[in-house]
N, C-alpha and C positions, 0 to 999 in steps of 0.2 A: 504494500500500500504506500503511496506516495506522501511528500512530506504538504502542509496546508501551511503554505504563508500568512502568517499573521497579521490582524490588523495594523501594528505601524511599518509592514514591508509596502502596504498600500498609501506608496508616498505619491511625491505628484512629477519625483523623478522619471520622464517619459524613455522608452527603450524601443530599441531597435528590433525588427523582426526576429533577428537569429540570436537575441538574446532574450528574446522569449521563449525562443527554440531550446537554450540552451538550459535555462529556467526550469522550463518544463522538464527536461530528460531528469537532469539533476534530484529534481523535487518526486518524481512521479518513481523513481527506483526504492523502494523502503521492503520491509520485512516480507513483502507479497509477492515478491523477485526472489528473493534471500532464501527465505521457509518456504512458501507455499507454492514455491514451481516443483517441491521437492515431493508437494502432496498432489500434484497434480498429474507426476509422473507416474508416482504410485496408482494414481488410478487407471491412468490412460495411456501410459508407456509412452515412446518414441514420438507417437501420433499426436501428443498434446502441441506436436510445432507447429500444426493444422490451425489446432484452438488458438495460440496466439495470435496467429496472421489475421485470422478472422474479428479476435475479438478487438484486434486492432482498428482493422476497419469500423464496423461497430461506434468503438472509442474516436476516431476522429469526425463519423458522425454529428456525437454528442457535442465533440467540442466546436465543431464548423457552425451549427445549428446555435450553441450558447454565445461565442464571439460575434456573432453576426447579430442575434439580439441585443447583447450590451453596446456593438456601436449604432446600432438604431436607434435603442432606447436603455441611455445608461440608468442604470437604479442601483441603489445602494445595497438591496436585499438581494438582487441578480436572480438567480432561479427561481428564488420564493416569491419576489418581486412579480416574475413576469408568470407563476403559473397563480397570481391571483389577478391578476391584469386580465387573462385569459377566460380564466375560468368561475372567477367569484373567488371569497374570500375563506371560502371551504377549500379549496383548491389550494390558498397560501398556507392555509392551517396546515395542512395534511405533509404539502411537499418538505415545510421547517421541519416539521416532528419528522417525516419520515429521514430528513436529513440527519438530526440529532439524536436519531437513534442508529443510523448508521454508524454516525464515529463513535458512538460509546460503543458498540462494538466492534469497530476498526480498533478505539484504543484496549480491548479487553485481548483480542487478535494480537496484536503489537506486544501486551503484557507478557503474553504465552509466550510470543517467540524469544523473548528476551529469558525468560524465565528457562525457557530449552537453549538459546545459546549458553549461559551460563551454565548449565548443570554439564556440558561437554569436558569444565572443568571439574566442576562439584558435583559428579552423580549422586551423588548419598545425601544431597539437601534436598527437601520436597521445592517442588515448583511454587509453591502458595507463598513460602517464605520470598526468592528473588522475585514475586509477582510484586507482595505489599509494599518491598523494600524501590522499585522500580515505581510502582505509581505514587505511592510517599512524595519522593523524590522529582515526578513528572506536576504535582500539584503543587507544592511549594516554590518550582519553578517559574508556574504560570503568577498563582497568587501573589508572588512580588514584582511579578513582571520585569522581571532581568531586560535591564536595556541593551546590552551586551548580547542577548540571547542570537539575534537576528545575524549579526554575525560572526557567531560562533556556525549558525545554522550553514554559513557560504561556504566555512571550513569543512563542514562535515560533508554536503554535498561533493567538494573536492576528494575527498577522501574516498566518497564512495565509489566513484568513479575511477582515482586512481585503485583500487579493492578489482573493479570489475579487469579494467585494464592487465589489471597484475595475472588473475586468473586465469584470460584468453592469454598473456603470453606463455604462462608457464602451464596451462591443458597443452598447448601445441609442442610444447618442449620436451613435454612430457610422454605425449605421443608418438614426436616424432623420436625418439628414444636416445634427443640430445642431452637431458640428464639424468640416462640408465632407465627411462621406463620406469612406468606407474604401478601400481600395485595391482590393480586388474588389468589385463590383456583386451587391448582397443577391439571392441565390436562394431559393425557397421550394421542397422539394423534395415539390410536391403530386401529382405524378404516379407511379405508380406505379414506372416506370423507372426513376424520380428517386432514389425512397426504397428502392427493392432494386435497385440500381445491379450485385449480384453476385447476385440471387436468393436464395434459403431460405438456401443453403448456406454466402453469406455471414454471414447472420445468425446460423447456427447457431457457424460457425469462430467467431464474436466473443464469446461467450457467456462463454468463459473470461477474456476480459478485464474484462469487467463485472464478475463477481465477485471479481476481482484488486484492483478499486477499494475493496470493502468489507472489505478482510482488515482484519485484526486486530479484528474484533467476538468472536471468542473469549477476547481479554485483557477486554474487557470486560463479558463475563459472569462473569470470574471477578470482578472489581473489585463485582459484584451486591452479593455479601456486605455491602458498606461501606455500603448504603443503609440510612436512618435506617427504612424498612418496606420488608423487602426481597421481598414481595410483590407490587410495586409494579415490579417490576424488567421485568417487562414491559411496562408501560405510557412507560417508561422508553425501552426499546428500538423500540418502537411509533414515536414520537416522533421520535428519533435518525431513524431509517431514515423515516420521512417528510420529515422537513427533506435527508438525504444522497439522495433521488430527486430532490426537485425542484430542489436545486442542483445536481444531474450534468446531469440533465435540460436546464435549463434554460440552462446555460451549453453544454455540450454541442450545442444545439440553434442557439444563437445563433454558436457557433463553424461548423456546418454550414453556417448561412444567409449567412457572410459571407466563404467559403474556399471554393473550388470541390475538388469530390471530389479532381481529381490533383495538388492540389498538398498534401493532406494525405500525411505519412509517420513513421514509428518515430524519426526523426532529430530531430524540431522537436516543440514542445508545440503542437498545435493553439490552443492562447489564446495564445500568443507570435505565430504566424500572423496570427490573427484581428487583431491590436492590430496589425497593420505598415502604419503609413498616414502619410503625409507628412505629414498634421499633426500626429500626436504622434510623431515621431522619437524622443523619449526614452523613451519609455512600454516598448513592445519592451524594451528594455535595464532598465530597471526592476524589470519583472515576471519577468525572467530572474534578478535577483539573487534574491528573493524565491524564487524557485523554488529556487535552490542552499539557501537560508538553511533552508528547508521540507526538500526533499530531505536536508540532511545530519541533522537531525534524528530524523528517520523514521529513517536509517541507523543512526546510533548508538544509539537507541533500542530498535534491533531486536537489536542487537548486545548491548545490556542482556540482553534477553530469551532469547536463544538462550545464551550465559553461565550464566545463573540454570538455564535447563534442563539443560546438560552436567553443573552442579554436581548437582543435584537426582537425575539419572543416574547419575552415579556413587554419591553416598550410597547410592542404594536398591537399589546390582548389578546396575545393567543397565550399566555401562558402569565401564573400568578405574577402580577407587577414585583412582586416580593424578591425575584431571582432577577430582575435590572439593577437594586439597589448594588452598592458598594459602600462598604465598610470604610468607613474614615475618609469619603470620597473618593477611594479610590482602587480597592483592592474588592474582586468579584467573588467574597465569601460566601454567598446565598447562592452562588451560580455554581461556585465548586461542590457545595456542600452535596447538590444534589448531583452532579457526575460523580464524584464521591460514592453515593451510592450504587451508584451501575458499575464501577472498581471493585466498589466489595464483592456486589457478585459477581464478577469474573472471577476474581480471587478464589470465594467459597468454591466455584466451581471445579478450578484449577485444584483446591483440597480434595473433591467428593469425586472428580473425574480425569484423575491428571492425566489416562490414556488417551484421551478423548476431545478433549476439552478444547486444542484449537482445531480441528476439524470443523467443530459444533457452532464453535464462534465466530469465525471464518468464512465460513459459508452463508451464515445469518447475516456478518455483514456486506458480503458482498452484493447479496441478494437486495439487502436493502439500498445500498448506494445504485444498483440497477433502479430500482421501482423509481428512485427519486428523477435517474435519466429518463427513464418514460416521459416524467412533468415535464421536463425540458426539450423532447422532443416532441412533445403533445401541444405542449404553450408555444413552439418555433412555428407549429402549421395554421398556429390562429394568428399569431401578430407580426411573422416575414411576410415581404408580398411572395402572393403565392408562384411557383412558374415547375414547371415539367420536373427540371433537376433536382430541387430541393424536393418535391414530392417523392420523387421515386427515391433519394438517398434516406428520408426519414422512413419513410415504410421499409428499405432493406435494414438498419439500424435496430428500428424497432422488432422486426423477424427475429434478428440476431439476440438483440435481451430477450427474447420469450423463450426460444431456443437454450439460451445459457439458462435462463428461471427453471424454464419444464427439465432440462435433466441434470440436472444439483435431486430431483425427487429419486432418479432409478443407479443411485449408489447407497450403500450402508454409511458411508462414512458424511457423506452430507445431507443424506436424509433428514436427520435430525434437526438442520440446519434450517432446513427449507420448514419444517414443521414450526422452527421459533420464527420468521420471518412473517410467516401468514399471520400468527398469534398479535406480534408486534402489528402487522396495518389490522387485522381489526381492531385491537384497543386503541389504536390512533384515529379510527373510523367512527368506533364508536363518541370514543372524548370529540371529536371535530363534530358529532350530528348532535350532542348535547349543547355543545358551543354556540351553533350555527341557531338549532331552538331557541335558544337562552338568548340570541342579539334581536332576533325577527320579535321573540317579546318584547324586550324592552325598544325597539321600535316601533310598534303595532299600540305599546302603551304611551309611547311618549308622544306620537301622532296623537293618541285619543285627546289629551292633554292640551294639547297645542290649540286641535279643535274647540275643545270644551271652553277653551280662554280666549280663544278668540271671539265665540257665541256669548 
């Protein structure tokens, strides 16, 4: 899952196309590249390099459609903005909550994966321990709002990138058996067997983790705005998601050729795998620190993000005025408190199912940051002018999320996932048609009123 620029990255410093390009690659690689290609493979073997390409297209969908709204019609809220512009303000209700339940479990997702890099060191510490001690540490961060944070954040991007870099040179070195050869014997998986190891069905269950890798492309369409011609913000996105295929792709593909199918799993990063070779004994250990360093990033970032939403929720009446306040003017205690909450239970969970548990969360949030791109591709075909192009790329887009939705249901390991997802929009259904009642009354009353005082 990608990193979520926070509100003071949203300066009025304007940028160039390919540094938005660059922006995005940077931001959008976090723990859903790192972990979850690894649970992807496990489901779907070889074939999962199908699901990224796809789910890429897909994703630059989302983001052609979101950029092209914000230089239409810049707003401050951006998706939630435009899908109650669109549709009524049951429709903003629905798209915020569905967002901020997204990242509370993108950040429960993020918790996990950190909680399993570390144990690579410490097997013998339960996960629940480096989960608390990782979001502890991710809310104190926000709650002071470290000025400094933002660019610590450009470092880490840097980092991650030289992390990926480091790993494409030394898979191929490693292969090419310039320093002695890897610990498994390079397979090429040309046969069909090979490369649908679980059939359709595989490929299909895997679909949602693909698109799990290129989350947070909707912070970066709102970030559009900032472009010095923001017409461009396409070409922009073009870009970005060509360079984020062919490094999934491409490292993904080398991680395949150099791991055999069963020893990939949800537990270990596949490129931690990949690097385990008695010549480079430190390397593994290395790329694992890096991974935390990246991973906690992406966490707290996301943690930014979903903050900024609660507050922005509250201002506007979709949610108790109580979580916009700030403590001492200025610290968002009433906002944490209650993400706080959705930490604990990831945590609890991480104690009651530490087998399991980011599969379960994982999938849940994927699923929901998809529903939220429906809004955005549902609100692009009411408020773009309409023309042939834009028709036919929102309805393949849209194919493509229903497709990734329907099969997250026909595996064991994200079943469960897809079962929290549904649970989460109807209590978001239901609270938005209570809401929605509760305003049409006290309009219906306050009209009576109006009349009654004017008679």
């Amino acid at each position: 899952m990608g990193n979520k620029p926070s509100a003071r990255m949203q300066n009025d410093q304007k940028l160039k196309w390919w540094q938005l390009s660059l922006l995005g690659v940077a931001g959008t690689i976090g723990t859903g590249y790192f972990l979850g290609s690894g649970l992807a493979i496990s489901i779907g073997g070889p074939s999962v390099l199908i699901a990224y390409f796809f789910a890429a297209v897909g994703t630059y969908v989302v983001f052609d459609a979101l950029s092209r709204m914000t230089a239409d019609h810049p707003e401050q809220g951006s998706f939630r903005s435009y899908a109650q512009k669109a549709f009524g303000s049951w429709a903003g209700f629905g798209s915020g909550w569905v967002y901020w339940f997204s990242e509370l479990l993108i950040n429960g997702s993020q918790l996990t994966a950190l909680s399993i890099f570390s144990r690579f060191w410490f097997p013998e510490v339960p996960m629940w321990i480096f989960a608390a001690g990782f979001g502890i540490l991710g809310l104190v961060i926000v709650f002071f709002g470290n000025k400094g944070f933002d660019r610590v954040e450009n470092v880490l991007a840097i980092i991650k990138m030289a992390a990926i870099v480091m790993f494409l040179v030394l898979a191929i070195a490693l292969l090419a058996g310039w320093i002695g050869g890897g610990k498994y014997n390079p397979r090429l998986p040309i046969h069909y067997k090979d490369f649908f190891p679980t059939g359709g069905i595989g490929l299909w269950s895997s679909f949602i983790f693909a698109f799990y890798a290129y989350g947070g492309i909707e912070v970066l369409g709102i970030m559009s705005n900032r472009l010095q011609q923001p017409k461009e913000a396409p070409k922009a996105g073009k870009v970005m998601l060509i360079t984020l295929v062919t490094v999934y792709m491409l490292s993904i593909g080398l991680a395949v050729a150099m791991v055999p199918l069963s020893a990939f799993n949800p537990k270990e990063s596949p490129f931690v795998l990949a690097l385990s070779s008695d010549h480079l004994a430190f390397v593994p250990h290395l790329f694992n620190g890096v991974l935390i360093i990246a991973g906690f990033s992406t966490m707290t970032a996301s943690l930014y993000a979903e903050t900024s939403m609660m507050i922005t929720l509250a201002q506007e009446g979709d949610a108790p005025t109580l979580f916009s306040r700030k403590w001492k003017g200025k610290y968002p205690l009433f906002a944490l408190s209650l993400i706080s909450v959705g930490l604990i239970a990831a945590i609890v969970m991480s104690l009651l199912l530490p087998g399991k548990v980011y599969e379960y969360i994982t999938t849940a949030a994927g699923l929901m940051l998809l529903y939220n791109w429906c809004f955005i591709l549902l609100s692009s075909g009411k408020l773009l002018e309409p023309s042939r192009s834009s028709n036919i790329k929102r309805w393949i887009g849209l194919l493509l999320i229903v497709m990734a939705v329907v099969g997250s249901f026909f595996h064991k390991l994200s079943r469960p996932g897809f079962y929290i997802s549904l649970l989460l929009v109807l209590l978001i259904a239901i609270c938005d048609f209570i809401v929605q009642w509760v305003r049409r009354k006290h309009t219906v009353r306050s009209s009576h009123h109006v009349k009654k005082a004017k008679s």
